[in-house]
C-alpha positions in Angstrom: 71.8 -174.5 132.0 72.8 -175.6 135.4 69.9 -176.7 137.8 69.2 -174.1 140.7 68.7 -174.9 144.5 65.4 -174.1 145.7 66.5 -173.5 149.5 68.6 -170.9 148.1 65.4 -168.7 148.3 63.7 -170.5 150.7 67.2 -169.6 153.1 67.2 -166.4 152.0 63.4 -165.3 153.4 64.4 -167.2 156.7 67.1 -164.5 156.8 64.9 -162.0 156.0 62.4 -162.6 158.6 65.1 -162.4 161.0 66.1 -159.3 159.7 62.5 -158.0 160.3 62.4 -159.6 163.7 65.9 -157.8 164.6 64.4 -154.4 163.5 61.4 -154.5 165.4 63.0 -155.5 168.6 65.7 -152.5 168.3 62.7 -150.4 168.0 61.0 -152.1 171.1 64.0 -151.8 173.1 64.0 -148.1 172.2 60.1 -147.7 172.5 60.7 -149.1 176.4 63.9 -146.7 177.0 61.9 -143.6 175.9 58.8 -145.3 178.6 61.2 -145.5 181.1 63.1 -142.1 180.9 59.0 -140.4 180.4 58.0 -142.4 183.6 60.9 -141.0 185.6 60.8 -137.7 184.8 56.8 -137.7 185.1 57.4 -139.3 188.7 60.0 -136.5 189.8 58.4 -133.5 187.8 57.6 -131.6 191.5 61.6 -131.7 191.5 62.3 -129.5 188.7 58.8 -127.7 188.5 60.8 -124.8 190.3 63.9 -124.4 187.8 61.6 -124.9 184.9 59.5 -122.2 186.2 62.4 -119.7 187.1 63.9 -120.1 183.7 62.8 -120.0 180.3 65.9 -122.0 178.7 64.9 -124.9 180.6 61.1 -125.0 179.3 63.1 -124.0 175.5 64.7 -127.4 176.6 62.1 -129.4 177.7 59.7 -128.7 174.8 63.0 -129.7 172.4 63.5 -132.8 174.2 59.9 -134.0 174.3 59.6 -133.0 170.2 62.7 -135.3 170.0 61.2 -137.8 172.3 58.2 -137.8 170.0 60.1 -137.6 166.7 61.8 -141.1 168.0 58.9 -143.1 168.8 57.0 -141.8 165.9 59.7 -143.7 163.9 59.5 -147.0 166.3 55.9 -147.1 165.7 56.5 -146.5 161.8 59.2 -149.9 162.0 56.0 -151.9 163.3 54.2 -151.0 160.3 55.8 -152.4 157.6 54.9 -150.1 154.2 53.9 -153.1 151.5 54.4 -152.3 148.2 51.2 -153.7 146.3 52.5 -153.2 143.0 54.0 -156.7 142.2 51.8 -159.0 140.2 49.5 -161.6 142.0 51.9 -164.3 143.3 50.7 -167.4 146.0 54.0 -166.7 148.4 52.7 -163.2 149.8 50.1 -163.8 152.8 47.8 -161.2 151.2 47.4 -162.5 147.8 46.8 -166.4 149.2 44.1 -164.9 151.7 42.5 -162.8 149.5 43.2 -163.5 145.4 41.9 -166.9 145.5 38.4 -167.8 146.3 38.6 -170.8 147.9 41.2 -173.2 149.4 41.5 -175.7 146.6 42.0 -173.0 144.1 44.9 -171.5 146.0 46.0 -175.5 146.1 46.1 -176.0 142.4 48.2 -172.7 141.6 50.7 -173.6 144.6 51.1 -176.7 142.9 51.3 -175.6 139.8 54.1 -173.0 140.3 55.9 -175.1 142.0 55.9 -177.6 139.5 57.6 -175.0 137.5 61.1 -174.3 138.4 60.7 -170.6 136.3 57.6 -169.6 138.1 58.9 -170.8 141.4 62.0 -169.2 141.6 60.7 -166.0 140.0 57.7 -166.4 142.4 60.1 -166.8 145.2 61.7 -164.0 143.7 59.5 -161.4 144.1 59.0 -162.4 147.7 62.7 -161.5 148.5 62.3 -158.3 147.0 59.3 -157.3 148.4 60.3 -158.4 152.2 63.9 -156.4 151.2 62.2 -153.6 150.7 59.9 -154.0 154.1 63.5 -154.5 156.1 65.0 -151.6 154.3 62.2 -149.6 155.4 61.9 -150.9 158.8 65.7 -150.3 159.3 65.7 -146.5 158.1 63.0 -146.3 160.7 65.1 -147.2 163.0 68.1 -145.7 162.1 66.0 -142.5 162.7 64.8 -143.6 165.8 68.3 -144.0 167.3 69.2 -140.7 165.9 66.3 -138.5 167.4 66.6 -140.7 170.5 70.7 -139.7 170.8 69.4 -136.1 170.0 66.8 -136.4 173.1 69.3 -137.7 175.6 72.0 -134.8 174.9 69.0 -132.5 175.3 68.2 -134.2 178.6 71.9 -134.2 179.7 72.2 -130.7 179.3 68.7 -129.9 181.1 70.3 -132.1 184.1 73.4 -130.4 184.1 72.1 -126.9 183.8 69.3 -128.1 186.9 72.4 -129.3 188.6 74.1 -125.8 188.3 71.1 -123.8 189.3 69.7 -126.2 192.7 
């Protein structure tokens, strides 16, 4: 049986927590595009209060786009919450387990040793934490995915409520 590298899994997290780090700041820099485009229509709302007013396609419109607006940063917010999946067995590399599994410091101490004294227990220990945090990303990701799309969705809407203002001013 040939000997396995360790930092083949350790590697593999760090690129994991990148991944994770990647996905939440796509759904921050959406989260701030969807503040922005609010703030500037909120600030020039007396603008189009009369064309919203004189026609009903344009509130139709407006109550899409701000559904879509919602729909998007319903799915940033659900990339900042990762959904854990709690059904893996108690293991001393996920932050929940070491915090709360093991009573006190030095009992936490002796299992870390002791699975990592065993190369069997450590890489299937290490393992489990790649699948778990792959199943956070994949999650995250979707979330974003989603986000991207109901964001596209909200901006055609809003093109189409600036061109139609822009034909009726």
């Amino acid at each position: 049986m040939s000997r396995q590298d360790p930092n083949n899994y350790w590697e593999q997290l760090e690129r994991l927590e990148k991944l994770i780090r990647a996905s939440e700041l796509k759904a921050g820099v959406l989260f701030s595009f969807h503040s922005l485009i609010l703030g500037l229509f909120a600030d020039r709302l007396d603008t189009f209060k009369d064309v919203f007013v004189s026609h009903t396609f344009m509130i139709i419109l407006l109550v899409c786009w701000l559904l879509l607006v919602g729909i998007s940063i319903f799915y940033c917010f659900r990339c900042f919450r990762p959904s854990m999946d709690l059904s893996y067995k108690k293991n001393v590399f996920f932050f929940r387990d070491a915090a709360n599994m093991y009573t006190n410091t030095e009992d936490y101490t002796e299992e870390l040793i002791r699975i990592c004294g065993s190369e069997k227990e450590l890489y299937q220990k290490l393992a489990e934490q790649i699948h778990a945090e792959s199943k956070i990303i994949d999650r995250k990701f979707l979330n974003v995915r989603r986000s991207i799309a109901t964001f596209a969705f909200s901006f055609l809407v809003l093109v189409i409520m600036g061109m139609f203002w822009g034909l009726t001013s």
